[in-house]
N, C-alpha and C positions, 0 to 999 in steps of 0.2 A: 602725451598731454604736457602741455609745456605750465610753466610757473605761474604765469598770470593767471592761467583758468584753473588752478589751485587755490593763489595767494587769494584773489577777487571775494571768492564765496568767504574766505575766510576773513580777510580784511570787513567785509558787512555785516557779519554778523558780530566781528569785536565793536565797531562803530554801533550798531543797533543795540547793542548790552551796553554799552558808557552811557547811552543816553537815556535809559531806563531811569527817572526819577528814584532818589531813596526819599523814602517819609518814613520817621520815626514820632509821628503822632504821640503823648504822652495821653493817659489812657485820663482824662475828665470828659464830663458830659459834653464840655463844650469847644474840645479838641484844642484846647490850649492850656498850657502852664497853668493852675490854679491851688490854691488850698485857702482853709480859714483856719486863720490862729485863734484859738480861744482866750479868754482875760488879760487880752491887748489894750491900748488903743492904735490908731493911725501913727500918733507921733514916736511912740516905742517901736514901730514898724520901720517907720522913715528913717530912724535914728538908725537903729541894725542895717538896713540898706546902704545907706548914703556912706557909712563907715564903711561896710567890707566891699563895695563898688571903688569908693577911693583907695582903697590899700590893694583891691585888684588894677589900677591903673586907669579907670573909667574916669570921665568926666560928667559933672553933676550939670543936665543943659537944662532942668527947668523942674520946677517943686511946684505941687500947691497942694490944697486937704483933698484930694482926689487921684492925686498920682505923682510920680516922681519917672523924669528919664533922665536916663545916661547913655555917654555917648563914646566912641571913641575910634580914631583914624586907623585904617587898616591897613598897614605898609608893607604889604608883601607884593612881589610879581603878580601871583594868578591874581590877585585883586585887582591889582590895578588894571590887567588886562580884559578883567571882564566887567569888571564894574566902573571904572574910571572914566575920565570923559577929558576933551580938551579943553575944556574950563577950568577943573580939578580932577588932576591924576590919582588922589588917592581917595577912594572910599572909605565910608564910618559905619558903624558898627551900631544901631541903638535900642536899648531896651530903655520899655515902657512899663514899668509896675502901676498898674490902676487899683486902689485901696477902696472897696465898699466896707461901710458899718454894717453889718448883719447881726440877728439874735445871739450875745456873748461874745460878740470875737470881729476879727476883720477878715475878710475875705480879698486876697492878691490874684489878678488877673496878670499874665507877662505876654506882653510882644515883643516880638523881634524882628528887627528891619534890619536890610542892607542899603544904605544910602551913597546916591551919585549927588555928585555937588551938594554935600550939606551945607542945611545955615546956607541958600542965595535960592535964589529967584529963579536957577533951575533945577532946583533939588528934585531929583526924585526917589521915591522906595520902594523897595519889592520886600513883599513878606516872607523870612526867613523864620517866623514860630514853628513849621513844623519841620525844620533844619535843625535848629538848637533848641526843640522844645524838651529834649530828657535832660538838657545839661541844665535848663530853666528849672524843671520841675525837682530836679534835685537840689538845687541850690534852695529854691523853697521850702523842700522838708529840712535841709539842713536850718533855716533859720526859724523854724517852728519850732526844733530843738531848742535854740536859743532864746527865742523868744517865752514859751512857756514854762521853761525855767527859771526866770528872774523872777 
């Protein structure tokens, strides 16, 4: 038996195992990042956000009383090679905090996108929530913590 009719089987079934999606779904009703902070409002939300997104390096691309995103350029290789484009070689990175008023408290919705050509007229996104949705959902217990302590 020579090497090929070895390697072959074994080379397909490592290529068919890489491309096995991982989902790390984070366990809400509605299969995305969520929680509600109790004796908030929106703007004690936005304020905890918009500070620890800045001191993590994000940039602040758009506020209002409904949600706040942030954004930020992705300069690594595999990025650029799979997400990049010859328009713009680097990809961004961006999460969406959508803030509802509910009974006592506010309620945080997070998505997460991988964006080609952000910010222009070819921009497109692919949903990346169930990529980063444990590192989302932990970032939001942690600022529940902070939050319902003040």
């Amino acid at each position: 038996m020579t090497l090929s009719k070895i390697a072959l089987p074994i080379l397909i079934i490592i290529m068919n195992t890489a491309c096995i999606p991982q989902t790390n779904r984070p366990s809400t009703t509605i299969n995305q990042p969520s929680i509600i902070i109790h004796d908030v409002s929106k703007e004690d939300i936005s304020n905890l956000l918009i500070e620890g997104k800045l001191q993590q390096g994000w940039k602040l691309d758009s506020s209002s009383n409904y949600g706040i995103v942030f954004i930020r350029n992705i300069d690594n290789f595999a990025a650029r090679a799979t997400y990049g484009s010859k328009y713009n070689r680097t990809p961004a990175a961006r999460i969406t905090y959508n803030m509802i008023n509910v009974s006592g408290g506010v309620k945080i919705i997070v998505k997460s996108e991988m964006v080609t050509n952000p910010n222009s007229p070819y921009e497109k996104s692919r949903d990346f929530t169930s990529t980063w949705g444990e590192d989302a959902q932990e970032e939001l217990e942690r600022i529940k913590v902070i939050a319902e302590r003040k």
